[in-house]
C-alpha positions as CSV (number, residue, x, y, z in Angstrom):
1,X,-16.4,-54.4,-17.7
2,X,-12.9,-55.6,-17.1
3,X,-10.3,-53.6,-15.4
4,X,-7.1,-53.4,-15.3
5,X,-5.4,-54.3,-11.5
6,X,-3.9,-50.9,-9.6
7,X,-1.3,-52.4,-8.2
8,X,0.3,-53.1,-11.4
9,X,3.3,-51.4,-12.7
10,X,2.9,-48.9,-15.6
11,X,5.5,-50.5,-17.9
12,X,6.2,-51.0,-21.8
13,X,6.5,-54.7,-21.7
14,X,6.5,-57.9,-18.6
15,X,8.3,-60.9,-18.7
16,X,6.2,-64.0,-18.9
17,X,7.1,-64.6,-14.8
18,X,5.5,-61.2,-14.1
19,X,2.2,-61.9,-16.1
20,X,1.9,-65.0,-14.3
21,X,2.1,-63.7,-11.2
22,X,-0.3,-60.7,-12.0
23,X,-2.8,-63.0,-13.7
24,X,-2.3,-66.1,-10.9
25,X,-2.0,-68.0,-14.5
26,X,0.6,-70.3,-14.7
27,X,3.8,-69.7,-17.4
28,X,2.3,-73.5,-19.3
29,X,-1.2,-72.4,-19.5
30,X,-0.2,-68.6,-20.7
31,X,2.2,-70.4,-23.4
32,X,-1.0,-72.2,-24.4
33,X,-3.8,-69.7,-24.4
34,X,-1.3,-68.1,-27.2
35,X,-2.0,-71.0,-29.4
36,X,-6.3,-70.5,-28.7
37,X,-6.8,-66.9,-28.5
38,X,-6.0,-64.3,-32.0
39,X,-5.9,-61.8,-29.6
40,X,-2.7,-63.2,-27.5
41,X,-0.1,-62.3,-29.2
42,X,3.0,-61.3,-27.3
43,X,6.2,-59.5,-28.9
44,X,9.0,-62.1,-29.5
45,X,12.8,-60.4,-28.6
46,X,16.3,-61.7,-28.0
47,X,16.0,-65.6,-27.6
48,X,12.7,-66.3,-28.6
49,X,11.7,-64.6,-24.7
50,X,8.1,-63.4,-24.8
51,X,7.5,-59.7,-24.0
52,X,3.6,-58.5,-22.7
53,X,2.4,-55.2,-23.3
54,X,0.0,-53.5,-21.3
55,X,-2.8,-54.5,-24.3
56,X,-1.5,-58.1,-23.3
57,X,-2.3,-57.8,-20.2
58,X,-5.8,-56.5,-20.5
59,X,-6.8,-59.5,-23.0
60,X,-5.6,-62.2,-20.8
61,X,-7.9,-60.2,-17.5
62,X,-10.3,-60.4,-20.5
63,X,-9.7,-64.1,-21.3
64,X,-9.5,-64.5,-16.8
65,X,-12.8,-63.4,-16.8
66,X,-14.6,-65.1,-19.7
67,X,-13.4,-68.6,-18.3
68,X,-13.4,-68.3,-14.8
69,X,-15.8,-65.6,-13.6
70,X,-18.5,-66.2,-16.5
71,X,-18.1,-69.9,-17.1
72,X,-17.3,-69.7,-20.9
73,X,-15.2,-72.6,-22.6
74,X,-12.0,-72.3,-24.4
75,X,-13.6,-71.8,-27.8
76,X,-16.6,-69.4,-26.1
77,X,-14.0,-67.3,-24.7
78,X,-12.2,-66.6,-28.2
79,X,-15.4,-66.7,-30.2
80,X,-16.5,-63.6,-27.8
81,X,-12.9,-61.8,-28.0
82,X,-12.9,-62.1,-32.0
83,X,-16.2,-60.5,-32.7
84,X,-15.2,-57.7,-30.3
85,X,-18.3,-58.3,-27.3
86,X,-16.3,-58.0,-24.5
87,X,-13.5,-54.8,-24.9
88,X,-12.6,-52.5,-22.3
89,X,-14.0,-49.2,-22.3
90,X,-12.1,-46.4,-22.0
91,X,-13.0,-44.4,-18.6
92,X,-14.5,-40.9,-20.4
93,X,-12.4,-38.6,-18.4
94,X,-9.6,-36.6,-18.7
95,X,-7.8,-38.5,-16.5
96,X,-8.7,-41.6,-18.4
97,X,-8.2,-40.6,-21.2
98,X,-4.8,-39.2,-20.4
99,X,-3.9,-42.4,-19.5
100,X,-5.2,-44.5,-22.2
101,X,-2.6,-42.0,-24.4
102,X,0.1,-42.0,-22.6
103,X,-0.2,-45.7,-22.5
104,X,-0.3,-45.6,-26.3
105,X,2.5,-43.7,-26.3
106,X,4.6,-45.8,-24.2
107,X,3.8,-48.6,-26.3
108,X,4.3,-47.2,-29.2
109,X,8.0,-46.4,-28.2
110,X,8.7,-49.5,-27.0
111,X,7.8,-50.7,-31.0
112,X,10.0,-48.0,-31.9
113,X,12.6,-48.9,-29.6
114,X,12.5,-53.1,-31.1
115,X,12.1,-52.4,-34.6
116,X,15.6,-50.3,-34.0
């Protein structure tokens, strides 16, 4: 199971600068996973800047971990995100579960917040 680093602040969306620097993955390679992984999908806002969300964030620890921890190729790695193999689990706790909604709900006003 993948998880989610602590140290990382709780927020609605990161700058591309941020990810990189939570992930270790450079800005270029992040731009191009976009292009090979469905699941990579960051909001577009203002000048074409990307914005991560939390979800974001979790695929590419995802995507981290299916290339460089368990040795799977480009087109492995997406094959085993698209059928759905590899999602995080939800701890089954209240305090888990607390969180997984209020992350929801943060997201889901950030949404609100572009699409106004």
């Amino acid at each position: 199971m993948v998880r989610m680093r602590a140290d990382i602040p709780d927020k609605i969306y990161y700058s591309i600068s941020e990810v990189s620097e939570y992930t270790g993955v450079e800005p270029h390679v992040l731009r191009y996973w976009e292009t090979k992984f469905s699941r990579l999908r960051p909001k577009r806002v203002g000048g074409n800047q990307r914005k991560y969300s939390r979800a974001d964030l979790e695929v590419l620890f995802q995507i981290i971990d299916l290339l460089y921890e368990q040795g799977y190729t480009l087109e492995g790695a997406e094959k085993k995100l698209a059928t759905g193999a590899s999602q995080i689990e939800v701890e089954a706790t209240p305090e888990g579960l607390q969180r997984e909604v209020s992350l929801l709900k943060r997201e889901i006003e950030g949404i609100l917040e572009v699409m106004s």
